[in-house]
PDB file of N, CA, C and O in Angstrom:
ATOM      1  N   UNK A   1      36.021  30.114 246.696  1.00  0.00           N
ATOM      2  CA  UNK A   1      35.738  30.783 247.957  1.00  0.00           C
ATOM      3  C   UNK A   1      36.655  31.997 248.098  1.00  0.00           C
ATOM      4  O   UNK A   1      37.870  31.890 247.929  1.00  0.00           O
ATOM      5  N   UNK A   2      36.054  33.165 248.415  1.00  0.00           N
ATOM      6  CA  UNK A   2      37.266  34.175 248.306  1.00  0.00           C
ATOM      7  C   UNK A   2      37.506  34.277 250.204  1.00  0.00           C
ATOM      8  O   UNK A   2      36.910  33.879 251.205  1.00  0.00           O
ATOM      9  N   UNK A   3      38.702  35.032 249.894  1.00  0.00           N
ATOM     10  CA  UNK A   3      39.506  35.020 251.391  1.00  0.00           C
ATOM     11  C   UNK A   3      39.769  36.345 250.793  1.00  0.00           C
ATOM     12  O   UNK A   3      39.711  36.940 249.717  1.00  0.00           O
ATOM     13  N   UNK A   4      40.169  36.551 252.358  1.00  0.00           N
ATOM     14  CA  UNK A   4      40.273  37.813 253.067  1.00  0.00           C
ATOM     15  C   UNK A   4      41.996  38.063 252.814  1.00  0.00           C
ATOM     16  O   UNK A   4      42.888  37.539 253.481  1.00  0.00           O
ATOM     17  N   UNK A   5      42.176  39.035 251.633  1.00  0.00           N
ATOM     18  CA  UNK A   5      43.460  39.731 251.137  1.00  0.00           C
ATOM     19  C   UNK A   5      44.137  40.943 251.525  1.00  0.00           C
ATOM     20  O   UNK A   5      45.121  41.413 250.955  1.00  0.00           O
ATOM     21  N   UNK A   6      43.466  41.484 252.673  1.00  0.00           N
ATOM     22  CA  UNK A   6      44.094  42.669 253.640  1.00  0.00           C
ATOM     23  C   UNK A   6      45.560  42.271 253.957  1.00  0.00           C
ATOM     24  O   UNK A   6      45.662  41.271 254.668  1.00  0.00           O
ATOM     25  N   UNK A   7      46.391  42.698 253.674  1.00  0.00           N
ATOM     26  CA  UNK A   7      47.733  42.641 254.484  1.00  0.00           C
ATOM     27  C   UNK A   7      47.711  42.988 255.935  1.00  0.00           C
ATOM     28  O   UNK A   7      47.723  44.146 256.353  1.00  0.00           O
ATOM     29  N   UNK A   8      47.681  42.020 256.609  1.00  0.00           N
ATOM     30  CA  UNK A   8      47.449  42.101 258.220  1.00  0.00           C
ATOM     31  C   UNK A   8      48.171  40.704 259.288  1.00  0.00           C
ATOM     32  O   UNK A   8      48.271  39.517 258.978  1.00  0.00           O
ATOM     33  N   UNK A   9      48.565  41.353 260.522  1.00  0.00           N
ATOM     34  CA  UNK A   9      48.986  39.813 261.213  1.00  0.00           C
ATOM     35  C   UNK A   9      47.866  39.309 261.600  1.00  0.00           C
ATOM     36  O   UNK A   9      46.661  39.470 261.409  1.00  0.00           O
ATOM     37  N   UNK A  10      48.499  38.721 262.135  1.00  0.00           N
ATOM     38  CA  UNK A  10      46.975  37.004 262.566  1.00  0.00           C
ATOM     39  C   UNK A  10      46.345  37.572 262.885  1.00  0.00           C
ATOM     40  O   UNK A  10      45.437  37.918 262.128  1.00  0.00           O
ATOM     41  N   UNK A  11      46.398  38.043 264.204  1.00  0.00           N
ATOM     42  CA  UNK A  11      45.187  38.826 265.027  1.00  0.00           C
ATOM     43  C   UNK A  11      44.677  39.700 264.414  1.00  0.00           C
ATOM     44  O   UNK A  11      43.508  39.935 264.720  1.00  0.00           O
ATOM     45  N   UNK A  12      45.334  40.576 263.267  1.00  0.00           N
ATOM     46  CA  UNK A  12      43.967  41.284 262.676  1.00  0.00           C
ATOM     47  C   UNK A  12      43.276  40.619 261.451  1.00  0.00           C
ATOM     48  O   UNK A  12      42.214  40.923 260.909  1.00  0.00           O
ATOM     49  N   UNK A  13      44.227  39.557 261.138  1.00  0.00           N
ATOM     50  CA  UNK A  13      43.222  38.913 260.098  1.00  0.00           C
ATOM     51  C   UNK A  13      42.044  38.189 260.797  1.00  0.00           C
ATOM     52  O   UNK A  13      40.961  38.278 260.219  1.00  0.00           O
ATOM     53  N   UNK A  14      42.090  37.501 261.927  1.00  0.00           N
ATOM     54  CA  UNK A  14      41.147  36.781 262.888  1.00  0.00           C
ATOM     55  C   UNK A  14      40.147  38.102 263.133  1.00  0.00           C
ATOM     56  O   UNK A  14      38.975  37.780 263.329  1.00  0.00           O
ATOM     57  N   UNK A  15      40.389  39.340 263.150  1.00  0.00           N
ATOM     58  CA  UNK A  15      39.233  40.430 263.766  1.00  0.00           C
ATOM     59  C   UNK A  15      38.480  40.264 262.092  1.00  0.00           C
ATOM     60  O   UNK A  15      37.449  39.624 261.888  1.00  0.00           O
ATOM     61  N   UNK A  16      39.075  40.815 261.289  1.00  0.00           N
ATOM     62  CA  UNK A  16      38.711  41.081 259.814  1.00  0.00           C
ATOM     63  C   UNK A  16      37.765  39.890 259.881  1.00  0.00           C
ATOM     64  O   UNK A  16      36.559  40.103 259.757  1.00  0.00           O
ATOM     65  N   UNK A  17      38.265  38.530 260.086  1.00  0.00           N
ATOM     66  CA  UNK A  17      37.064  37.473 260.218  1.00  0.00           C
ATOM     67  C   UNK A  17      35.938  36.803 260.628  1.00  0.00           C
ATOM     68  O   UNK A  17      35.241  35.855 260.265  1.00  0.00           O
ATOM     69  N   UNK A  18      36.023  37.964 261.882  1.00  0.00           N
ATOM     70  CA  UNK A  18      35.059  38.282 263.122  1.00  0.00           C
ATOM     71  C   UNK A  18      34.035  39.332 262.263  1.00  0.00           C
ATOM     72  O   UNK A  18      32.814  39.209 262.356  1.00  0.00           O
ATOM     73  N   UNK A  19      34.458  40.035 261.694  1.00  0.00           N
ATOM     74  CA  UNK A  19      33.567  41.273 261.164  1.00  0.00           C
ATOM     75  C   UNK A  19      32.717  40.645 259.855  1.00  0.00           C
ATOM     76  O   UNK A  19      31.572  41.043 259.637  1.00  0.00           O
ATOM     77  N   UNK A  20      33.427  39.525 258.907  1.00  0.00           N
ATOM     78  CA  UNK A  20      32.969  39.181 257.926  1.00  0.00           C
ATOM     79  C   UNK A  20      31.597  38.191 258.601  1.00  0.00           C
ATOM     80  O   UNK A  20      30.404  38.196 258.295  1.00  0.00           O
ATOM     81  N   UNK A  21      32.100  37.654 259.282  1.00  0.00           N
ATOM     82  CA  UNK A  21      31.102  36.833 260.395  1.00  0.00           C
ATOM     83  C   UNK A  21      29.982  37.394 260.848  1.00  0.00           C
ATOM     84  O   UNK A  21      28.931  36.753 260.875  1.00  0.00           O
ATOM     85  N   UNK A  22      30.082  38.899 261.339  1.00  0.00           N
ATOM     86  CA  UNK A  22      29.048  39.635 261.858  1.00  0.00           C
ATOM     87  C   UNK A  22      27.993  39.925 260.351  1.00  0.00           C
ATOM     88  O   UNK A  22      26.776  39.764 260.270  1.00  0.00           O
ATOM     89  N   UNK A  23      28.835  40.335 259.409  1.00  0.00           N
ATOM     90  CA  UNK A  23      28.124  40.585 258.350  1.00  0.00           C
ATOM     91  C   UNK A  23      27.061  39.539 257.861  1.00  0.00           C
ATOM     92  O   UNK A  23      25.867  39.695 257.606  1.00  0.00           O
ATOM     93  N   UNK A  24      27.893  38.380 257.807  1.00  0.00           N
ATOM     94  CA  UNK A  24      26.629  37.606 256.977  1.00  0.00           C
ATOM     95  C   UNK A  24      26.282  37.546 258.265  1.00  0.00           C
ATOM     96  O   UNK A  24      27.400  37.053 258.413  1.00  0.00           O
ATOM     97  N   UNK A  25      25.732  37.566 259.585  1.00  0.00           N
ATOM     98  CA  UNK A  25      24.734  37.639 260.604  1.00  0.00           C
ATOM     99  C   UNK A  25      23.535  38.730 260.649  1.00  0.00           C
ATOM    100  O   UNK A  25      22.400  38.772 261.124  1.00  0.00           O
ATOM    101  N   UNK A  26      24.410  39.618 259.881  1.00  0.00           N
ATOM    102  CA  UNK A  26      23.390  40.869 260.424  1.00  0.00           C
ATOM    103  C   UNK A  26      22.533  40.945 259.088  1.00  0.00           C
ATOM    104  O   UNK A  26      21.318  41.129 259.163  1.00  0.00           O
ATOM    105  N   UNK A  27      23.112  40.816 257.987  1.00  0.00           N
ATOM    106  CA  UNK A  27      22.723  41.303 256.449  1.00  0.00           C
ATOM    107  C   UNK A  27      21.782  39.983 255.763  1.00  0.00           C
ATOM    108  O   UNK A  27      20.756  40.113 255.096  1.00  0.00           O
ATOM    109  N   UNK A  28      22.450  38.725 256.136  1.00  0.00           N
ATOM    110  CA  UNK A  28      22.387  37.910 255.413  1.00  0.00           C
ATOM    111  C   UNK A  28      22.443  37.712 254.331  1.00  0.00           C
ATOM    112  O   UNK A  28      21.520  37.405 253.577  1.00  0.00           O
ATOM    113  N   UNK A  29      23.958  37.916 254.008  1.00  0.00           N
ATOM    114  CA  UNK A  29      24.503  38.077 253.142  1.00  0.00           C
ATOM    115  C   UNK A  29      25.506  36.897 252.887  1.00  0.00           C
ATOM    116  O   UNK A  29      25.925  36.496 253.973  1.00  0.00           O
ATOM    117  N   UNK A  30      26.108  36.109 251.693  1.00  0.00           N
ATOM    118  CA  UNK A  30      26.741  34.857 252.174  1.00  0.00           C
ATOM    119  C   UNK A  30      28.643  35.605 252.570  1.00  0.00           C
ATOM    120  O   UNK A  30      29.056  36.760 252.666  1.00  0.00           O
ATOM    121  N   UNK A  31      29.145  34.605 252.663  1.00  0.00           N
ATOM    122  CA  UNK A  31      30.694  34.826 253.318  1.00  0.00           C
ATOM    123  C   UNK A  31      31.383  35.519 252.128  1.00  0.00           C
ATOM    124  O   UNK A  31      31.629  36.724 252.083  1.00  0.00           O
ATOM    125  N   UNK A  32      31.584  34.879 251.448  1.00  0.00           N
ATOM    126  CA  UNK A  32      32.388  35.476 250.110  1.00  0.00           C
ATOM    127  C   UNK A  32      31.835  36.873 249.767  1.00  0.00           C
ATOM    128  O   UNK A  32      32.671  37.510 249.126  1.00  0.00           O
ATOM    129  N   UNK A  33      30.837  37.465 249.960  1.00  0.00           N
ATOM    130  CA  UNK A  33      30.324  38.799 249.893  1.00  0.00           C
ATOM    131  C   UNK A  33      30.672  39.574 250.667  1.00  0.00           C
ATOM    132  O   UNK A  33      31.187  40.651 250.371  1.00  0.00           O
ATOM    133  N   UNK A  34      30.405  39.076 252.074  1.00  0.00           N
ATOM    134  CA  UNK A  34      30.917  39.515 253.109  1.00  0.00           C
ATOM    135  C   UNK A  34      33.062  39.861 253.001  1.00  0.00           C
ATOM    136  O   UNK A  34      33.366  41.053 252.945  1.00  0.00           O
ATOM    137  N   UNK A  35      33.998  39.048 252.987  1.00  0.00           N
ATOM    138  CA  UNK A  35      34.953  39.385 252.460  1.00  0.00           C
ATOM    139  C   UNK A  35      35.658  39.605 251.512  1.00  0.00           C
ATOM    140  O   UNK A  35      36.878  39.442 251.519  1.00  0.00           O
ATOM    141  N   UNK A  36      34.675  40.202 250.100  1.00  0.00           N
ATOM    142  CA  UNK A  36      34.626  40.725 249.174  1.00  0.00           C
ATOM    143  C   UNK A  36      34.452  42.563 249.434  1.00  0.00           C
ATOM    144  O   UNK A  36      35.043  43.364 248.710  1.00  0.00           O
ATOM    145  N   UNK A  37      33.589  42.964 250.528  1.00  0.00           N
ATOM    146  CA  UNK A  37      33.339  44.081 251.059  1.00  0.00           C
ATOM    147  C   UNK A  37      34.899  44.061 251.963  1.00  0.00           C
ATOM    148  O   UNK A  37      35.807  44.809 251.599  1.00  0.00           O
ATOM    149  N   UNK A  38      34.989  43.573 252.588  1.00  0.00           N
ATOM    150  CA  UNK A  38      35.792  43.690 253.575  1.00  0.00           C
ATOM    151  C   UNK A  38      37.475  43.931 253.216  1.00  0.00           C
ATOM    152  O   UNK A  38      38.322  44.494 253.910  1.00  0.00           O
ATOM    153  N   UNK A  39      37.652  43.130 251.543  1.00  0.00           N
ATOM    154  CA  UNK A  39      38.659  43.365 250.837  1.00  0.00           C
ATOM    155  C   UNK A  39      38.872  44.768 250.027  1.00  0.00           C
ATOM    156  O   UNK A  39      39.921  45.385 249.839  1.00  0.00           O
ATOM    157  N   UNK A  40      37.367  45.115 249.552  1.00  0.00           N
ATOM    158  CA  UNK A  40      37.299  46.345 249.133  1.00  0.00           C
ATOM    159  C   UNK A  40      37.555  47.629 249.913  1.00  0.00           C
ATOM    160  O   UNK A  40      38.223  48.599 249.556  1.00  0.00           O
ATOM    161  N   UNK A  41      36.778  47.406 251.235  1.00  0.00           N
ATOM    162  CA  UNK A  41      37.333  48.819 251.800  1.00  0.00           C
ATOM    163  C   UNK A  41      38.467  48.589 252.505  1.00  0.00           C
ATOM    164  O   UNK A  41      38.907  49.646 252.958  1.00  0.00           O
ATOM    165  N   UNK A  42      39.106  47.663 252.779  1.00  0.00           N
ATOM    166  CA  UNK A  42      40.679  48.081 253.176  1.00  0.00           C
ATOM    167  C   UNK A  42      42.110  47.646 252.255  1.00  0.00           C
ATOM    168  O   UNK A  42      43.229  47.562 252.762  1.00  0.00           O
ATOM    169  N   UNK A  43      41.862  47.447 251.092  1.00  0.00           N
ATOM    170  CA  UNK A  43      42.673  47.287 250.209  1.00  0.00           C
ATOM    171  C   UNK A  43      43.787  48.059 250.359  1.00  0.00           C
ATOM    172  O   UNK A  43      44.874  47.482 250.403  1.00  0.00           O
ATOM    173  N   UNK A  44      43.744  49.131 250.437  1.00  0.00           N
ATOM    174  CA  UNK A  44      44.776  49.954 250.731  1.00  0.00           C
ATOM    175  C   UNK A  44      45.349  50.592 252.177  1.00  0.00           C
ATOM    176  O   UNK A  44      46.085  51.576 252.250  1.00  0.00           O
ATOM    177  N   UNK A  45      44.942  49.961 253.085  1.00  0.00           N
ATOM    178  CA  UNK A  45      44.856  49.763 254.751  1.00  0.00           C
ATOM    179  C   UNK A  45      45.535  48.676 254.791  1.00  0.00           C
ATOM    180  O   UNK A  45      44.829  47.673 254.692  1.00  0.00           O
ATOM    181  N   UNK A  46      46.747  48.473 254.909  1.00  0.00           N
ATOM    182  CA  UNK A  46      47.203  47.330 255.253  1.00  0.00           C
ATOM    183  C   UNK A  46      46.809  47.538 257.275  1.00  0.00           C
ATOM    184  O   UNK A  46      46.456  48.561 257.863  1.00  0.00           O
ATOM    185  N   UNK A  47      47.045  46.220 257.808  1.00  0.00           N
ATOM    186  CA  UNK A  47      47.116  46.103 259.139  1.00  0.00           C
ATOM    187  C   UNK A  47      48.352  45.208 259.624  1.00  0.00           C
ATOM    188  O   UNK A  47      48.249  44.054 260.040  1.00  0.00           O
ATOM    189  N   UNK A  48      49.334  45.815 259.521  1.00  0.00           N
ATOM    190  CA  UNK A  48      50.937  45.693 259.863  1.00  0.00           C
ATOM    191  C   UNK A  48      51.771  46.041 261.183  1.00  0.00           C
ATOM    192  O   UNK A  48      52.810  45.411 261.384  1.00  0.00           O
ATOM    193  N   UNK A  49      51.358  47.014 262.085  1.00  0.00           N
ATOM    194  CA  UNK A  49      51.348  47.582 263.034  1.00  0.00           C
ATOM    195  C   UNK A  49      50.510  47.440 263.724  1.00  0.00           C
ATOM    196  O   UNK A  49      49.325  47.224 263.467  1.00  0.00           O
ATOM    197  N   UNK A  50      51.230  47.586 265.074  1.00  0.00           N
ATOM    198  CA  UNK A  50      50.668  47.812 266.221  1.00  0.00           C
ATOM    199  C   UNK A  50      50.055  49.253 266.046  1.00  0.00           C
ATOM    200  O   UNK A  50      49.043  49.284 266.747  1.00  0.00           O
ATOM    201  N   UNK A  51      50.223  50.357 265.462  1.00  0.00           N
ATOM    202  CA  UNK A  51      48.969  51.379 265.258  1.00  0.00           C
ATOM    203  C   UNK A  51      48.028  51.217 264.347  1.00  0.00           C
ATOM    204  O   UNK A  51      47.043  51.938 264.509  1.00  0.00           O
ATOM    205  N   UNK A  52      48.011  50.352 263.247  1.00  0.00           N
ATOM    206  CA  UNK A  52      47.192  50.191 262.848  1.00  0.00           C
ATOM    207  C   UNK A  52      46.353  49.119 263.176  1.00  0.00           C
ATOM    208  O   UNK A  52      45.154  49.126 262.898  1.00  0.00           O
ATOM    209  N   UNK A  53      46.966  48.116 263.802  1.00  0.00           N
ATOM    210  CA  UNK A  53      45.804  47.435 264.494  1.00  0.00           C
ATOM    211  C   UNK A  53      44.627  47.742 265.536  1.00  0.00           C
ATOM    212  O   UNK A  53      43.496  47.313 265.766  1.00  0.00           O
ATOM    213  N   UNK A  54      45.744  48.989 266.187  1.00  0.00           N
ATOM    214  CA  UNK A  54      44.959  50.253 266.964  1.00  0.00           C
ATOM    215  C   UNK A  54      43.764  50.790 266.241  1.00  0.00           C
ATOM    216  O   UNK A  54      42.826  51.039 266.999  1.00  0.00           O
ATOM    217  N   UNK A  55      43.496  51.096 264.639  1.00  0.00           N
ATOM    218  CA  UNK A  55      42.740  51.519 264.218  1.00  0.00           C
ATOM    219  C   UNK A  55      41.645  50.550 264.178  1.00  0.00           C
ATOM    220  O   UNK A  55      40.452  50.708 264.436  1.00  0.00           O
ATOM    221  N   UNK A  56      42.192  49.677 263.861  1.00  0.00           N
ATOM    222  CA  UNK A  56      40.974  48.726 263.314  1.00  0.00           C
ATOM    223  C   UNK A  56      40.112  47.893 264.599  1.00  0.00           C
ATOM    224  O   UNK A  56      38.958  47.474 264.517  1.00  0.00           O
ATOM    225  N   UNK A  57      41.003  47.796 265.753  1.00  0.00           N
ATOM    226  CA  UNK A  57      40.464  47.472 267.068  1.00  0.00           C
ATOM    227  C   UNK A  57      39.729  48.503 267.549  1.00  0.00           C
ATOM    228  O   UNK A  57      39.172  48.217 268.608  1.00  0.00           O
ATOM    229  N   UNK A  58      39.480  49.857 267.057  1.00  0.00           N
ATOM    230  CA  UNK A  58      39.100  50.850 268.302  1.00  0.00           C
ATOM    231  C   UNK A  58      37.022  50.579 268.239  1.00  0.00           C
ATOM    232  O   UNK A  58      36.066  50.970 268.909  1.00  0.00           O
ATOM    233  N   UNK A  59      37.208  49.801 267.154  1.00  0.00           N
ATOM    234  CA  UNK A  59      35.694  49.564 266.783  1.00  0.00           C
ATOM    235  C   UNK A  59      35.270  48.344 266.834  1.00  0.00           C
ATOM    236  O   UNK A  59      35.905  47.417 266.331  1.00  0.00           O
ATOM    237  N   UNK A  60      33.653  48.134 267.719  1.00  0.00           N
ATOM    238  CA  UNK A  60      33.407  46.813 267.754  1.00  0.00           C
ATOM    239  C   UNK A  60      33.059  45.886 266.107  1.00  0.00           C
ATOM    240  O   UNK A  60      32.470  46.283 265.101  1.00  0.00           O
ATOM    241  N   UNK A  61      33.608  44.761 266.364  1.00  0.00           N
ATOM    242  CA  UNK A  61      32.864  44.024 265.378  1.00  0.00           C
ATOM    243  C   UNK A  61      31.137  44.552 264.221  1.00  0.00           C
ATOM    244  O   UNK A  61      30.815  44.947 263.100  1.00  0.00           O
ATOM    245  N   UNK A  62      30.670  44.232 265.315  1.00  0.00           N
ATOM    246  CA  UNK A  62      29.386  45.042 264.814  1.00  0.00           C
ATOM    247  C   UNK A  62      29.039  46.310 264.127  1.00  0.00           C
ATOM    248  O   UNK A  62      27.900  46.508 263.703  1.00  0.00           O
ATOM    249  N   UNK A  63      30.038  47.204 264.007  1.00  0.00           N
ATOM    250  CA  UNK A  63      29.966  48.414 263.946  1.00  0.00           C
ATOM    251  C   UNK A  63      31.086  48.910 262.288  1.00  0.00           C
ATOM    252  O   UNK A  63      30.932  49.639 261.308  1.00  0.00           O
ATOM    253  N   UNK A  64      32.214  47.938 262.849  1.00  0.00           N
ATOM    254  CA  UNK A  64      32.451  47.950 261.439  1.00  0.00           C
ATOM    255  C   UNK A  64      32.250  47.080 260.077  1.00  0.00           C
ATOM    256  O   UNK A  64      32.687  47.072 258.926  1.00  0.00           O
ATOM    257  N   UNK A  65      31.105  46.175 261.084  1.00  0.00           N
ATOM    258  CA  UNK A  65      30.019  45.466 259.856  1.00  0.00           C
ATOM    259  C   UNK A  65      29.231  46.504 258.888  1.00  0.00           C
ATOM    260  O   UNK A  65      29.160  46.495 257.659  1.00  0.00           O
ATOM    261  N   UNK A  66      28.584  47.527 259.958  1.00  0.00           N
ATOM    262  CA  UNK A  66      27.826  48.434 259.044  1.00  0.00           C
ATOM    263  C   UNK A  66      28.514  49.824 258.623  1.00  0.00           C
ATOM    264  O   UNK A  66      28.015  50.673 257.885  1.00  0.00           O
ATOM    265  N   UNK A  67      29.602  49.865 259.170  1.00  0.00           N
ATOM    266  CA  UNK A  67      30.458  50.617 258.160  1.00  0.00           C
ATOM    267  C   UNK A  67      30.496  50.049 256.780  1.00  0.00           C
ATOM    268  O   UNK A  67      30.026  50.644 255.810  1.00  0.00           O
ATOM    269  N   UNK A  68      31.088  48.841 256.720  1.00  0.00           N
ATOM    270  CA  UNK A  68      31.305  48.505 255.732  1.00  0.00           C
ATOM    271  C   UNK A  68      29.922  48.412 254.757  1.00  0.00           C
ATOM    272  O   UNK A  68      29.704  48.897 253.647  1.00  0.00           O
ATOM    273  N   UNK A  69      29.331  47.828 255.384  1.00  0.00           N
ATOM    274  CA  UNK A  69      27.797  47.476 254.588  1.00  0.00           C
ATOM    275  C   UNK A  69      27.107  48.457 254.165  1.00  0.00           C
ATOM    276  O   UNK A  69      26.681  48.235 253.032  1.00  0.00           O
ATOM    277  N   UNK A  70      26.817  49.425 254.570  1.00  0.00           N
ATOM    278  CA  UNK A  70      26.253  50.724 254.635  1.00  0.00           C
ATOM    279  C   UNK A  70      27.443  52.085 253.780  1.00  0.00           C
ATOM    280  O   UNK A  70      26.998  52.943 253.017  1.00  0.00           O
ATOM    281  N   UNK A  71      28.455  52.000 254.038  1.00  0.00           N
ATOM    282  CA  UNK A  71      29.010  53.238 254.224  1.00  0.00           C
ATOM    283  C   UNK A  71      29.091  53.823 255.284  1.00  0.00           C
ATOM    284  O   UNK A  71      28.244  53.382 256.061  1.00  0.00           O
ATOM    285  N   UNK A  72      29.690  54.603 255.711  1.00  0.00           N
ATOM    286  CA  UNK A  72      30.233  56.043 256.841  1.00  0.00           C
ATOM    287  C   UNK A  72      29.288  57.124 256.493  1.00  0.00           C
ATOM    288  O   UNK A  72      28.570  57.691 257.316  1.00  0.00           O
ATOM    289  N   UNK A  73      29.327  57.378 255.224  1.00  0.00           N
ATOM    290  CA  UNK A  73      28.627  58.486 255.070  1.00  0.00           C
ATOM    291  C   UNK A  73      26.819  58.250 255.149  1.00  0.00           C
ATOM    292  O   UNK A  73      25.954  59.126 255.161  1.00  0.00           O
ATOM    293  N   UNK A  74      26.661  56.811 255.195  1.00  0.00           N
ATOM    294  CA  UNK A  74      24.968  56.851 255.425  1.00  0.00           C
ATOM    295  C   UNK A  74      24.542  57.651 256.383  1.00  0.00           C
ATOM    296  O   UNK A  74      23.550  58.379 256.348  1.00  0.00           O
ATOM    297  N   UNK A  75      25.529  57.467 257.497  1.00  0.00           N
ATOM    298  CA  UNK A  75      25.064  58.146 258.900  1.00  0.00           C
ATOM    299  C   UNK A  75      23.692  56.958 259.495  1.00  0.00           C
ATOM    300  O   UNK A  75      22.525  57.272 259.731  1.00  0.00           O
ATOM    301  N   UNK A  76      24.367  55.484 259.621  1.00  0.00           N
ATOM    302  CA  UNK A  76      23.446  54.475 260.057  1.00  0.00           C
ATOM    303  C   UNK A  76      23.093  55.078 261.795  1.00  0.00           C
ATOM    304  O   UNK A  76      22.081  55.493 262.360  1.00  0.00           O
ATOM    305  N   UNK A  77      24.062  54.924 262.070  1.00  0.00           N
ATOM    306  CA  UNK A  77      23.863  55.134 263.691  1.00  0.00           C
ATOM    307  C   UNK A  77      22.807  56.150 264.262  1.00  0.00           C
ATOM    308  O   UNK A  77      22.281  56.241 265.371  1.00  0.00           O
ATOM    309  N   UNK A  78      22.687  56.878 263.106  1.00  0.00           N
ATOM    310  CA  UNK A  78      21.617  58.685 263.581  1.00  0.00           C
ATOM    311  C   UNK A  78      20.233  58.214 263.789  1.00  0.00           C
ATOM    312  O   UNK A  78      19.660  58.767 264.728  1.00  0.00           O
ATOM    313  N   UNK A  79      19.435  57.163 263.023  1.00  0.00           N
ATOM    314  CA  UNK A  79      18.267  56.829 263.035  1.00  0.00           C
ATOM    315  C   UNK A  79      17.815  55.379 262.922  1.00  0.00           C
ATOM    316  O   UNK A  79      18.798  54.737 262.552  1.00  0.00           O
ATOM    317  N   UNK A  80      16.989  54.753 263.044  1.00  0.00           N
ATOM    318  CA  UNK A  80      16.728  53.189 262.223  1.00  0.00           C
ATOM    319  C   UNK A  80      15.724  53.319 261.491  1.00  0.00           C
ATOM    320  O   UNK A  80      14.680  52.667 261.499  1.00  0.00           O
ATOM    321  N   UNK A  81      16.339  54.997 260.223  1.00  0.00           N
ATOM    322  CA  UNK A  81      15.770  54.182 258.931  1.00  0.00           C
ATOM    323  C   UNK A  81      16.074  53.367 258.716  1.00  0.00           C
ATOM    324  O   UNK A  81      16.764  52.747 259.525  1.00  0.00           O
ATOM    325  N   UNK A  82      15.704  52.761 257.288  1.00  0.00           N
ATOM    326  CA  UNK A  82      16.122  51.584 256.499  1.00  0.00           C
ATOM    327  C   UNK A  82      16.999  52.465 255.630  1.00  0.00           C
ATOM    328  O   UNK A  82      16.884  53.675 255.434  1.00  0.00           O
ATOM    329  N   UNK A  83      18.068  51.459 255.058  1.00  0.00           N
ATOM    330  CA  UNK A  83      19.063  52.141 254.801  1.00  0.00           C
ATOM    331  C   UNK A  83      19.510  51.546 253.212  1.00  0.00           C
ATOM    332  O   UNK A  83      19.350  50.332 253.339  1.00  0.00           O
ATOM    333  N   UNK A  84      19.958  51.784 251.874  1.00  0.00           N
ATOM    334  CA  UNK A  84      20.407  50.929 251.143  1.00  0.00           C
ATOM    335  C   UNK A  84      21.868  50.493 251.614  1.00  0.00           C
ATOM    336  O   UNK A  84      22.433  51.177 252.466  1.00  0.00           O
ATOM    337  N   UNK A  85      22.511  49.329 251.059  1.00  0.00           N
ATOM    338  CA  UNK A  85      24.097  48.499 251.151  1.00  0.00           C
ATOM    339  C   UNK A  85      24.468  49.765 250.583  1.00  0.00           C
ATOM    340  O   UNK A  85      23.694  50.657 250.233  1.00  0.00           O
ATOM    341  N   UNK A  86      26.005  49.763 250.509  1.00  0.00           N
ATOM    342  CA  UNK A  86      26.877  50.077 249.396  1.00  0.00           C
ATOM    343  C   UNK A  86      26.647  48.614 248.154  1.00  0.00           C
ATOM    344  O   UNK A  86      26.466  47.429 248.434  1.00  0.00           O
ATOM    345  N   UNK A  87      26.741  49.251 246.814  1.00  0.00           N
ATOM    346  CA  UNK A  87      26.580  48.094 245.697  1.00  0.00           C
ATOM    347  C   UNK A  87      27.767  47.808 245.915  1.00  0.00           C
ATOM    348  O   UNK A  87      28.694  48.469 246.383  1.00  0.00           O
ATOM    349  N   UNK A  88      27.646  46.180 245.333  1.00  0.00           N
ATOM    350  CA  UNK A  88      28.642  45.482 245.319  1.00  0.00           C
ATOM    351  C   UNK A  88      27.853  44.148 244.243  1.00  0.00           C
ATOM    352  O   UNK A  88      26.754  43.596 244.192  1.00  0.00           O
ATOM    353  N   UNK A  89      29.019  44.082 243.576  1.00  0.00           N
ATOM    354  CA  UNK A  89      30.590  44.307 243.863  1.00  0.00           C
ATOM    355  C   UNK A  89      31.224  45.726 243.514  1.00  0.00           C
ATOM    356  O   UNK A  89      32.420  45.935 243.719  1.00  0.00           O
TER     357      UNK A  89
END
């Protein structure tokens, strides 16, 4: 089972787990995929601080599901095309 390897305190590891949660909800996608993405794009984001928890709180759950799932650069939010994932792994 993979877990969630972000360097973060509780509370942002509990959000990070909230988001992996949203993912397999929205994607249906299983868990370990879900924080397999979630390890990938913040690998180098630790969440150590109170400003960086600032970062990672300023966005709902939901939203940085399809960041992650999608990419930033899809530009999901502009339309409801259909959209491809980012590949993974």
């Amino acid at each position: 089972m993979t877990e969630i390897t972000v360097r973060a305190t509780d509370e942002a590891l509990a959000y990070l787990e909230e988001i992996a949660l949203e993912m397999v909800k929205l994607f249906s996608i299983d868990l370990d995929e879900a924080r397999g993405r979630i390890n990938r794009r913040f690998k180098d984001r630790p969440f150590m601080t109170r400003s960086a928890e600032t970062y990672l709180f300023h966005e709902e759950q939901d939203v940085w599901a399809k960041h992650i799932y999608y990419g930033r650069e899809s530009y999901w939010w502009v339309d409801d095309e259909p959209r491809d994932p980012l590949p993974y792994p």
